[in-house]
C-alpha positions as CSV (number, residue, x, y, z in Angstrom):
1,X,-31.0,-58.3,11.8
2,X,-32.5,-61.1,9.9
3,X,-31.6,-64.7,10.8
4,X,-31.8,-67.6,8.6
5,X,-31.7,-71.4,10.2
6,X,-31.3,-74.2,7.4
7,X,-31.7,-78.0,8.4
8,X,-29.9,-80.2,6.2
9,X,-29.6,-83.9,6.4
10,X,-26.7,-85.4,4.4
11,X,-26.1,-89.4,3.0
12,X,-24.0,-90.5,5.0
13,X,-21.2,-91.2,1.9
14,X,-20.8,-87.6,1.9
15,X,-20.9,-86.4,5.1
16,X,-17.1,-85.9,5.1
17,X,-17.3,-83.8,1.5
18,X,-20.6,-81.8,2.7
19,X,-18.2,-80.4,5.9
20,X,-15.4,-79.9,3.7
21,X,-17.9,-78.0,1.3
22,X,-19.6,-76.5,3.8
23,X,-16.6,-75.2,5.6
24,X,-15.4,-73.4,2.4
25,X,-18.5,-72.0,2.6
26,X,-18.1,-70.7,6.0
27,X,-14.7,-69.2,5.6
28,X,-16.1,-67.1,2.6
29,X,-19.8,-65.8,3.8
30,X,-17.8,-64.6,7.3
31,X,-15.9,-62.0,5.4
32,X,-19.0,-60.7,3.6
33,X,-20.9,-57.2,4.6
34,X,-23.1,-57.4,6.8
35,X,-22.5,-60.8,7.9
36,X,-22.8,-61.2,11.7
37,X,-22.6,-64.7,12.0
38,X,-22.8,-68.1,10.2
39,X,-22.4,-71.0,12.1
40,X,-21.6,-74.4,11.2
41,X,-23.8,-77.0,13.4
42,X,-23.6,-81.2,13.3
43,X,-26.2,-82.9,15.4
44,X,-24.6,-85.1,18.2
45,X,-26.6,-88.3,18.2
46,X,-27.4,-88.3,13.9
47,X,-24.2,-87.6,11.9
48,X,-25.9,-86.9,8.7
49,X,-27.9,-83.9,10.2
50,X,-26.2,-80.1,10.0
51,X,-27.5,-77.1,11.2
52,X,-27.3,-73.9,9.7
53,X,-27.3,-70.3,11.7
54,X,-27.1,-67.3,9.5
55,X,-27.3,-63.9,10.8
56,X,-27.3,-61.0,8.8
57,X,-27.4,-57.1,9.4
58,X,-30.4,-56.2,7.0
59,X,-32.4,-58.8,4.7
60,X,-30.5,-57.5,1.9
61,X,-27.4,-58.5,3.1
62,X,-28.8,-62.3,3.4
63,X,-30.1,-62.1,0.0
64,X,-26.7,-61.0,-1.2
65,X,-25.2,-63.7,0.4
66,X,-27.4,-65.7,-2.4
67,X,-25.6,-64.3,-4.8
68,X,-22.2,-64.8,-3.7
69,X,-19.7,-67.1,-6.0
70,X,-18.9,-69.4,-2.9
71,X,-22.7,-69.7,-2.0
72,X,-23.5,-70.9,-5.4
73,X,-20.2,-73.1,-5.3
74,X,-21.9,-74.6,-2.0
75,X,-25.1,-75.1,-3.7
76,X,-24.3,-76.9,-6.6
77,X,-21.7,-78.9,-4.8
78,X,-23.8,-80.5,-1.9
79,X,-27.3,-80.5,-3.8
80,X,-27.0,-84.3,-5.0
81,X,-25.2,-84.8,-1.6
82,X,-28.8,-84.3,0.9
83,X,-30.9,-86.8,1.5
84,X,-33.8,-84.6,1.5
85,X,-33.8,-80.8,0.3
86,X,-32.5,-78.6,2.7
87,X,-34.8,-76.4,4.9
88,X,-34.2,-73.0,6.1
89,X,-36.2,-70.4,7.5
90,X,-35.9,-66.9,7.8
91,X,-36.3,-65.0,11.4
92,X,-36.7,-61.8,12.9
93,X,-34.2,-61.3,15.9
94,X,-35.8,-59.9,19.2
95,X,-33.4,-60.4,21.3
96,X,-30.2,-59.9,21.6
97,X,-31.8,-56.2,20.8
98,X,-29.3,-54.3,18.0
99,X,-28.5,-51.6,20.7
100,X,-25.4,-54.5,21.9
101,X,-24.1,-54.4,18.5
């Protein structure tokens, strides 16, 4: 399992589009193989800060995900929206172990 987590801060103008955006997003990468999880996260005392969790079966799966029509929707869409470029890094998952998948 590979496990991406981007940081994104948003101007606040667009915070409203980059959730509408972002949720279209969401609803897409969910249905895609090998997609365990992809989470949608806004920080609770800064309104322009989202949090990204990804998970993924196999890194191939992730980078597919890169490739995907709605990903690169997403990407153009919200790029002028951040107020800084977005950050994500990748992880390896030791726990939860894949035997309780």
């Amino acid at each position: 399992m590979i496990v991406t987590c981007v940081t994104i801060y948003v101007k606040e103008p667009f915070i409203s589009n980059f959730i509408e955006a972002t949720l279209d997003n969401h609803r897409n990468s969910i249905k895609e193989e090998g997609n365990l999880r992809f989470d949608v996260l806004q920080c609770t005392n800064d309104e322009s800060r989202f949090f990204l969790y990804e998970a993924y079966s196999t890194e191939e799966a992730a980078a597919a995900h890169k490739k995907t029509a709605h990903y690169l929707k997403w990407r153009d869409t919200v790029a002028d929206w951040m107020a800084r470029p977005r950050a994500g890094v990748a992880h390896s998952v030791i726990a939860p172990l894949e035997e309780y998948f």
